[in-house]
VMD Tcl script that builds the backbone (N, CA, C; Angstrom):
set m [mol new atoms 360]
animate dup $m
set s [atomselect $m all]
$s set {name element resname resid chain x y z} {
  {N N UNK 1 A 62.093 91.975 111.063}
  {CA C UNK 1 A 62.983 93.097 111.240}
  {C C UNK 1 A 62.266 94.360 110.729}
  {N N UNK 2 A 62.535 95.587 111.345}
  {CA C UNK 2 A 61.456 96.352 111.151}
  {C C UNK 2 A 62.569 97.414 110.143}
  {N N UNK 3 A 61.757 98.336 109.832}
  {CA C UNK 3 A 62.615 99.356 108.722}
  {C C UNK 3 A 63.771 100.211 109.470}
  {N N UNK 4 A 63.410 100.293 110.607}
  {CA C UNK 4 A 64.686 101.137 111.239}
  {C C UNK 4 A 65.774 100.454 111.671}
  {N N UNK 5 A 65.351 99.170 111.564}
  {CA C UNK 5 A 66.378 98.352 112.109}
  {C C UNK 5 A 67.374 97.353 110.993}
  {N N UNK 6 A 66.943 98.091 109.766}
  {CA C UNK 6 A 67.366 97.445 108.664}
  {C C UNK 6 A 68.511 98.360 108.539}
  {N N UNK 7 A 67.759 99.601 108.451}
  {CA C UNK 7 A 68.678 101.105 108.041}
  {C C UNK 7 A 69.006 100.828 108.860}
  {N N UNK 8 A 69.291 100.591 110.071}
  {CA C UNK 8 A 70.358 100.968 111.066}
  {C C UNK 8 A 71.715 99.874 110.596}
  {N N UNK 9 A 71.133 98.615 110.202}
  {CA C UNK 9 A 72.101 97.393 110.300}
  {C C UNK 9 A 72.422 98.298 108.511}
  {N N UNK 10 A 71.961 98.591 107.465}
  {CA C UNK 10 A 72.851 98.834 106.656}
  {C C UNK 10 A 74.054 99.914 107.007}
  {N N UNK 11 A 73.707 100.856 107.783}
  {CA C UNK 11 A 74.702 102.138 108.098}
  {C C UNK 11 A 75.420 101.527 108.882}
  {N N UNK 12 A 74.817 100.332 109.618}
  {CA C UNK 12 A 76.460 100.223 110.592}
  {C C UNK 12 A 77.582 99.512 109.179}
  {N N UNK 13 A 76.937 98.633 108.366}
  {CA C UNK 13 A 77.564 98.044 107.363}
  {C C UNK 13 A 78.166 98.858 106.896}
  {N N UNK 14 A 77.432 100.231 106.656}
  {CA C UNK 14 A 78.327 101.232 105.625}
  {C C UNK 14 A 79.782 101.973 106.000}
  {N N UNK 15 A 79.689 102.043 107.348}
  {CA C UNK 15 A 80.559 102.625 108.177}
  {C C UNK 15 A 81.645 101.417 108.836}
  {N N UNK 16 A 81.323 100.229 108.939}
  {CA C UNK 16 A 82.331 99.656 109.080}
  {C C UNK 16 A 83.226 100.075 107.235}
  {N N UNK 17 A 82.610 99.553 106.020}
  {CA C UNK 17 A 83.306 99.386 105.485}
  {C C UNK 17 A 83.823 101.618 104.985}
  {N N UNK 18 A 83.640 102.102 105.603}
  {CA C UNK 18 A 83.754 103.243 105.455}
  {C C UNK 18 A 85.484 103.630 106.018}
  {N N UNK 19 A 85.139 102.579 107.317}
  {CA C UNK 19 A 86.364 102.986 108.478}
  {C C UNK 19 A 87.132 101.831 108.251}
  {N N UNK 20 A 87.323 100.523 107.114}
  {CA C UNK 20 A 88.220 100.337 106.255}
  {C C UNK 20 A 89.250 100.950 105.345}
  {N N UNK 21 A 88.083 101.627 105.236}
  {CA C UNK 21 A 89.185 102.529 103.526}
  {C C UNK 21 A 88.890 102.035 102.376}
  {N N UNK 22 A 87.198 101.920 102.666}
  {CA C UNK 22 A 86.837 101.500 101.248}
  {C C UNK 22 A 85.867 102.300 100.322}
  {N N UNK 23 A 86.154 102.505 99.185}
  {CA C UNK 23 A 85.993 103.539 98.447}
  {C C UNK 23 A 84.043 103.381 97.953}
  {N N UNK 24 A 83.306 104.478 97.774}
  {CA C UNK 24 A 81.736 104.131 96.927}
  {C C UNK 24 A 81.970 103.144 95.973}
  {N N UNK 25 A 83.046 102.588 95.155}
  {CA C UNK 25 A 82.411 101.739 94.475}
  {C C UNK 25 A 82.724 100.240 95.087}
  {N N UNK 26 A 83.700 100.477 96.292}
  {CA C UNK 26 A 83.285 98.735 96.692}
  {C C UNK 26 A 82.545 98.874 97.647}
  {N N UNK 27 A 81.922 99.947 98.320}
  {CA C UNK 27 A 80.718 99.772 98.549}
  {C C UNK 27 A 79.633 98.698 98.352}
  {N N UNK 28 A 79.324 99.736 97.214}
  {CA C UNK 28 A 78.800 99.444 96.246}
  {C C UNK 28 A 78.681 97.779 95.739}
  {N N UNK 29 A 79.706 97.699 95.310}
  {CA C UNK 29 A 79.945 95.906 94.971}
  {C C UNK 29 A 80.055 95.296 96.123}
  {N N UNK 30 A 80.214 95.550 97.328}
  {CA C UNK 30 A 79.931 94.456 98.704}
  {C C UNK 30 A 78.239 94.278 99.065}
  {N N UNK 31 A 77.606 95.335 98.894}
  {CA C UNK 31 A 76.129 95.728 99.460}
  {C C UNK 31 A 75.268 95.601 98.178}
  {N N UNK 32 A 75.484 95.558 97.039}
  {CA C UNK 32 A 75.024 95.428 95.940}
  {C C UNK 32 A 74.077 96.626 96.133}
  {N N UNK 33 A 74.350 98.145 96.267}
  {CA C UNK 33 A 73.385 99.290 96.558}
  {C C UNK 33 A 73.905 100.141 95.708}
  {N N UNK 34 A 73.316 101.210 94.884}
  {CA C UNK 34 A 73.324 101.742 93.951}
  {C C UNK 34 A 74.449 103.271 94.577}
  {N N UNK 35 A 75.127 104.041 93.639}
  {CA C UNK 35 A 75.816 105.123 94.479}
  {C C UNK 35 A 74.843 105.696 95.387}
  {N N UNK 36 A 73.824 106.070 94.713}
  {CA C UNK 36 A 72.550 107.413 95.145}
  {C C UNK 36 A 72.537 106.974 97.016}
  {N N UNK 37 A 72.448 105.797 96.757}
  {CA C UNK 37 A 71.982 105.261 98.077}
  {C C UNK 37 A 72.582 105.382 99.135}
  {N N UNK 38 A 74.025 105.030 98.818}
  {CA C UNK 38 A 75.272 104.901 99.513}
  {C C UNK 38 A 75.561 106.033 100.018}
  {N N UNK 39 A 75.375 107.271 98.786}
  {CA C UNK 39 A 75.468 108.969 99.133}
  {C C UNK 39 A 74.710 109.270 100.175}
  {N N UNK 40 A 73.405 108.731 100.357}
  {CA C UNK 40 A 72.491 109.485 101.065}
  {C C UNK 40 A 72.872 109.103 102.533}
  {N N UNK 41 A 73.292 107.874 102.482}
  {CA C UNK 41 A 73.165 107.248 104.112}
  {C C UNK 41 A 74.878 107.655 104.519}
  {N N UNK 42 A 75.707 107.790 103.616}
  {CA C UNK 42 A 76.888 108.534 104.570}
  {C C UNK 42 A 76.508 109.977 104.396}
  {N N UNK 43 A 75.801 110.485 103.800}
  {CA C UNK 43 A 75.647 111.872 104.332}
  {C C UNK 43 A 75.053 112.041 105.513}
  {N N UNK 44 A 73.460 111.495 105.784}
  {CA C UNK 44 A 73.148 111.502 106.776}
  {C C UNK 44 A 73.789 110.739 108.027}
  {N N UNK 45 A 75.051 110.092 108.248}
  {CA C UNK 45 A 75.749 109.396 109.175}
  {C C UNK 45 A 76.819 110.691 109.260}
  {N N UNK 46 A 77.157 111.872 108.350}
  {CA C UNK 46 A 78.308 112.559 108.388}
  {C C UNK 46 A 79.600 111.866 108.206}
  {N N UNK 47 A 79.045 110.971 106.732}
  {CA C UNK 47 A 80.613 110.639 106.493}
  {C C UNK 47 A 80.792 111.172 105.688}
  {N N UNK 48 A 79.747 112.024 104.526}
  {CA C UNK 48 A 80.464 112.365 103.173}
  {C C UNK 48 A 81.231 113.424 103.376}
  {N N UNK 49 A 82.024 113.703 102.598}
  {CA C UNK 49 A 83.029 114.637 102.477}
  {C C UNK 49 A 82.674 116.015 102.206}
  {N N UNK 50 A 82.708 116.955 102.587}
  {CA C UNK 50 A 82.804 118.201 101.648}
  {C C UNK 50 A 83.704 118.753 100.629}
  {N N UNK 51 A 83.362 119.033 99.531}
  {CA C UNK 51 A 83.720 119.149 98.538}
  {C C UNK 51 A 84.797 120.386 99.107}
  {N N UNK 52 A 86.351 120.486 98.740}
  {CA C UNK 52 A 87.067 121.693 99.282}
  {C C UNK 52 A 87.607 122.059 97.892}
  {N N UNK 53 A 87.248 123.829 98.191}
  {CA C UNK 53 A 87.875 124.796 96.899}
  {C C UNK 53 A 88.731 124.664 97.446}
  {N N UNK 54 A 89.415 124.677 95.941}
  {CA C UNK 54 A 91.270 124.705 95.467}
  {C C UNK 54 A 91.576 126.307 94.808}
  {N N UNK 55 A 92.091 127.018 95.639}
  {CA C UNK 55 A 92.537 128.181 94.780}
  {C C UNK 55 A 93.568 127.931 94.002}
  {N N UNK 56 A 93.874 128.516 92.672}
  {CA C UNK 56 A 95.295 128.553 92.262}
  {C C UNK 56 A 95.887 129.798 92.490}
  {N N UNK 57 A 97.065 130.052 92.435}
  {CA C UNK 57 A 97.995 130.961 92.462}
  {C C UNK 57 A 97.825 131.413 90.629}
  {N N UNK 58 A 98.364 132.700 90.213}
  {CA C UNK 58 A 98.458 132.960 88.547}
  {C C UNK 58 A 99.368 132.479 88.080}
  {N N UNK 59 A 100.260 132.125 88.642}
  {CA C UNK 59 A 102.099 131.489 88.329}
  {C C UNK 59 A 101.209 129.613 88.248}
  {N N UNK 60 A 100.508 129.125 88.926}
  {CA C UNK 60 A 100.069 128.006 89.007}
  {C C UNK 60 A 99.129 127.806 87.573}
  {N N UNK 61 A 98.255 128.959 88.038}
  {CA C UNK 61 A 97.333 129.045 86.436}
  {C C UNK 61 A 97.711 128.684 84.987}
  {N N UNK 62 A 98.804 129.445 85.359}
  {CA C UNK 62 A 99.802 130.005 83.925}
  {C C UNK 62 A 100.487 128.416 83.718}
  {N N UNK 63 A 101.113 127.789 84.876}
  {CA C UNK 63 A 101.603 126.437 84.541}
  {C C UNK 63 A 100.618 125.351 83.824}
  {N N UNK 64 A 99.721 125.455 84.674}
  {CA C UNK 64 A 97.883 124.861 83.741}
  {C C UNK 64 A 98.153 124.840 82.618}
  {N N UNK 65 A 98.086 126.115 82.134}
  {CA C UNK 65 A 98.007 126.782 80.786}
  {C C UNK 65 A 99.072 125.857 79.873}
  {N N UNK 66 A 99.994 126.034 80.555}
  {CA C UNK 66 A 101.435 125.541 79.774}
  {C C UNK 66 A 101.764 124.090 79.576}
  {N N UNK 67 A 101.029 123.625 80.464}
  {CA C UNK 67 A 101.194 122.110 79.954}
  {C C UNK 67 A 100.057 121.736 79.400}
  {N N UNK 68 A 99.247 122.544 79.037}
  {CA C UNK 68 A 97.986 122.188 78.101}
  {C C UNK 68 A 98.484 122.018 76.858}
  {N N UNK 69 A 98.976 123.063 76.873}
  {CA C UNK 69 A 99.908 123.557 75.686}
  {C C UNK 69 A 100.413 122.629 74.842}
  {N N UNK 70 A 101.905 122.013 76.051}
  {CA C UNK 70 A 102.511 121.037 75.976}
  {C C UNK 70 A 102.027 119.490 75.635}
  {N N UNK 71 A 99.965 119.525 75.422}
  {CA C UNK 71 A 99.261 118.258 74.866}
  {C C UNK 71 A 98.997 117.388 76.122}
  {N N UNK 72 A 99.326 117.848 77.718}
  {CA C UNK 72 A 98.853 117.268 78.407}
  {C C UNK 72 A 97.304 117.545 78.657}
  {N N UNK 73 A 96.994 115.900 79.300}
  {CA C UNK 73 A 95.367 115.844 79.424}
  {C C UNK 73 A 94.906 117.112 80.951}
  {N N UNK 74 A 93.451 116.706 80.098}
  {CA C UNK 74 A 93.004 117.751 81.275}
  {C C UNK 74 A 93.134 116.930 82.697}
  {N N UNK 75 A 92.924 115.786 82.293}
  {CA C UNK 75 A 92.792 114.808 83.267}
  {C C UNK 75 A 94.517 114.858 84.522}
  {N N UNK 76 A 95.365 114.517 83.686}
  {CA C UNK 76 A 96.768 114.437 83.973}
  {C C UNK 76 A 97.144 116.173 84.388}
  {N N UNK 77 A 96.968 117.169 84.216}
  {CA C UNK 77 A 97.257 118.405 84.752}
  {C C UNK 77 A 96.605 118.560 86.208}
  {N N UNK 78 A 95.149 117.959 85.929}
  {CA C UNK 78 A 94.143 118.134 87.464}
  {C C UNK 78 A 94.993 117.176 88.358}
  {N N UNK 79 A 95.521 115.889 87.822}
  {CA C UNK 79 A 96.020 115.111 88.732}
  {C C UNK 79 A 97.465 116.106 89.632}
  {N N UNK 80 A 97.669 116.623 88.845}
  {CA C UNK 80 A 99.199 117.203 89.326}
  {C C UNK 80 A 98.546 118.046 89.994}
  {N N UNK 81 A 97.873 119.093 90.156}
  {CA C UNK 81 A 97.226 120.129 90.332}
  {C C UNK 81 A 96.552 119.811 91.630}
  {N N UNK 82 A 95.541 118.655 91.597}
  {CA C UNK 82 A 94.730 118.325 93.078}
  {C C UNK 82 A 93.502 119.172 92.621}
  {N N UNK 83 A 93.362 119.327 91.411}
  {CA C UNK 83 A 91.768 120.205 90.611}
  {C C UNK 83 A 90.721 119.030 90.136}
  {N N UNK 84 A 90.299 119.298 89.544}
  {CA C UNK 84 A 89.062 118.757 88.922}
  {C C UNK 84 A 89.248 119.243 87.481}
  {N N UNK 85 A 89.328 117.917 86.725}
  {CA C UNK 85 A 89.444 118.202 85.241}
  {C C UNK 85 A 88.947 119.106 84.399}
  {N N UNK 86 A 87.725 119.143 84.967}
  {CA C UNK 86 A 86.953 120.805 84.529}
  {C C UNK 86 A 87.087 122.187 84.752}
  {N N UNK 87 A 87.856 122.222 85.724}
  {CA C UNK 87 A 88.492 123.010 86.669}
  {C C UNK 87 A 89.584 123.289 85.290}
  {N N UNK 88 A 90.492 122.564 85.363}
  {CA C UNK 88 A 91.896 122.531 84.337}
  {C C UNK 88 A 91.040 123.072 82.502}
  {N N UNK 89 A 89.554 122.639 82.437}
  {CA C UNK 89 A 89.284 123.156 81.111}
  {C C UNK 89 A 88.791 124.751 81.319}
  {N N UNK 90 A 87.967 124.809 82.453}
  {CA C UNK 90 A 87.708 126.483 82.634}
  {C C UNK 90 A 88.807 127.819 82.272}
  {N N UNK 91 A 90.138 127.142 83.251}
  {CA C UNK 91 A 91.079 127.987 83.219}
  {C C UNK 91 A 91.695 128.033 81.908}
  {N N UNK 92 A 91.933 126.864 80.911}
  {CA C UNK 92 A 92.074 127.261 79.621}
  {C C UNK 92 A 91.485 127.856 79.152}
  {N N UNK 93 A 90.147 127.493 78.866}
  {CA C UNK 93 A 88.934 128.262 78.104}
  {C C UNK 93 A 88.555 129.709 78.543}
  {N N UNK 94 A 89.193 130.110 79.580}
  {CA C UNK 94 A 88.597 131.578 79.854}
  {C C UNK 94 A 90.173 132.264 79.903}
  {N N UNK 95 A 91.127 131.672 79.723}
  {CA C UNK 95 A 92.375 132.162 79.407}
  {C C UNK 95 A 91.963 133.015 77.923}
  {N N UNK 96 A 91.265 132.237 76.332}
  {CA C UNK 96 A 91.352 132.636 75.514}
  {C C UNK 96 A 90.193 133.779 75.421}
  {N N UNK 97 A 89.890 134.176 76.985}
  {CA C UNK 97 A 89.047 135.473 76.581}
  {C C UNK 97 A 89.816 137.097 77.016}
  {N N UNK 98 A 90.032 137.517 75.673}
  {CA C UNK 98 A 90.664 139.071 76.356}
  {C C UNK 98 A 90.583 139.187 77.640}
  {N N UNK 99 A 89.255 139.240 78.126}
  {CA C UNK 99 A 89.374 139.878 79.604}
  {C C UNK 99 A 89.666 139.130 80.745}
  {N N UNK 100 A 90.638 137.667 80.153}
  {CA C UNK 100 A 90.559 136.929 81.864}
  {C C UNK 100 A 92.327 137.056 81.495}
  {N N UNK 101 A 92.787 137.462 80.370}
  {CA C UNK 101 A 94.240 137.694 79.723}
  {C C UNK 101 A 95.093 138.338 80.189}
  {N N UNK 102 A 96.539 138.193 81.038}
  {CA C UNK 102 A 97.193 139.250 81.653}
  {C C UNK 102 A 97.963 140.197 79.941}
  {N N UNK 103 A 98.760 140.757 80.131}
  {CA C UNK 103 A 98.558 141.753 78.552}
  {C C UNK 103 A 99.710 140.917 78.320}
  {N N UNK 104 A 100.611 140.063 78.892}
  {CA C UNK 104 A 101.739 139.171 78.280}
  {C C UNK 104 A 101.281 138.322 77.594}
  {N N UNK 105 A 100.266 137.336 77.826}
  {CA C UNK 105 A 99.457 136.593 77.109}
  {C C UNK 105 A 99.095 137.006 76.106}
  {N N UNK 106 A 98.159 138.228 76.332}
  {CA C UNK 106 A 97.667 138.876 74.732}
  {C C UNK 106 A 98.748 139.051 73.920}
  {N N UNK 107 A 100.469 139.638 73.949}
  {CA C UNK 107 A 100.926 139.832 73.374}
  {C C UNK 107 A 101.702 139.137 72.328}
  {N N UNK 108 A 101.598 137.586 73.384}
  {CA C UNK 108 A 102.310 136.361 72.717}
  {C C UNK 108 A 101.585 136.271 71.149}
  {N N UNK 109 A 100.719 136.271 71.265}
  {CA C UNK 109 A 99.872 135.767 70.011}
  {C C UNK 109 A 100.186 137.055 68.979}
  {N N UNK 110 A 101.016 136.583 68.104}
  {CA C UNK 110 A 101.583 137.367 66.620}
  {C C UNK 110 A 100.695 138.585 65.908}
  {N N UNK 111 A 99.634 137.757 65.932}
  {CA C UNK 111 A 98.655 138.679 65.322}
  {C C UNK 111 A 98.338 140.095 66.595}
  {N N UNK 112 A 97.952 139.603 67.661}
  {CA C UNK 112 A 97.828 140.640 68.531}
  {C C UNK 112 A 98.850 141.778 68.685}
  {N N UNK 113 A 100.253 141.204 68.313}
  {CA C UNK 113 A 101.562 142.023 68.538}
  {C C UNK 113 A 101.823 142.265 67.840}
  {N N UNK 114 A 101.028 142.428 66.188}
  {CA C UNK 114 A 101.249 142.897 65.043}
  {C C UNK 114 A 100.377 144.078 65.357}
  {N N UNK 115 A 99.367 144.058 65.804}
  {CA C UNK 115 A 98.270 144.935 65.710}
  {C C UNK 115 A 98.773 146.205 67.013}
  {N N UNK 116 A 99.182 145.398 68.125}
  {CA C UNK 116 A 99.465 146.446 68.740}
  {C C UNK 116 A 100.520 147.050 68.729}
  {N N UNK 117 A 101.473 146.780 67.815}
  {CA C UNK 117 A 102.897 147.504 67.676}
  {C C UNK 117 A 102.493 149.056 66.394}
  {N N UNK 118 A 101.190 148.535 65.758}
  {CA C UNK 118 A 100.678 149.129 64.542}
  {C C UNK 118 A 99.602 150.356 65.050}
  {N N UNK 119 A 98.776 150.230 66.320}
  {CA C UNK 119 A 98.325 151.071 66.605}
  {C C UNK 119 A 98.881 151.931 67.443}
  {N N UNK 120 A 100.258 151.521 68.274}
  {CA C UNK 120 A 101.024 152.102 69.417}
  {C C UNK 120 A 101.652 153.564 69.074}
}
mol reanalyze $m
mol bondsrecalc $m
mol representation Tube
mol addrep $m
């Protein structure tokens, strides 16, 4: 069997179990082939996915925010959300910078609304 005809018989393999509904890691565990591998040959077949931006809304943001708050995971907010867990830590983490802050935010925080009632 020659090399093209190997790759060909693995991609048809990959794509049957593709057009199952079966996910990279049973892939993976049916073909005994590493992710990297699996990535490369549904990309080049045009099965992988493109990655799609998620905009939020600021009312959405702000909900982020609020159930962070509330001790939910980053994990469990992205799930609700349809984000990426990192996604859910950015928007916290650049929440606590003045300049990503709508001025309601800044004001919540005591100290800030001490200071600005004092310089007003």
């Amino acid at each position: 069997m020659t090399r093209n005809e190997r790759t060909q018989r693995l991609r048809d393999q990959i794509r049957q179990l593709h057009d199952s509904g079966a996910t990279v890691l049973d892939m993976r565990n049916a073909l005994g082939l590493s992710r990297d591998v699996i990535y490369y040959h549904r990309q080049k077949m045009g099965l992988a996915q493109q990655p799609q931006k998620v905009e939020l809304t600021g009312e959405q943001r702000q909900q982020v925010k609020a159930l962070v708050r509330q001790n939910w995971s980053y994990k469990n907010v992205a799930a609700r959300f349809g984000i990426n867990a990192n996604m859910v830590k950015t928007i916290v983490h650049d929440s606590d910078s003045i300049h990503n802050r709508d001025l309601g935010d800044v004001l919540i925080d005591p100290v800030n609304a001490l200071l600005a009632r004092r310089w007003a």
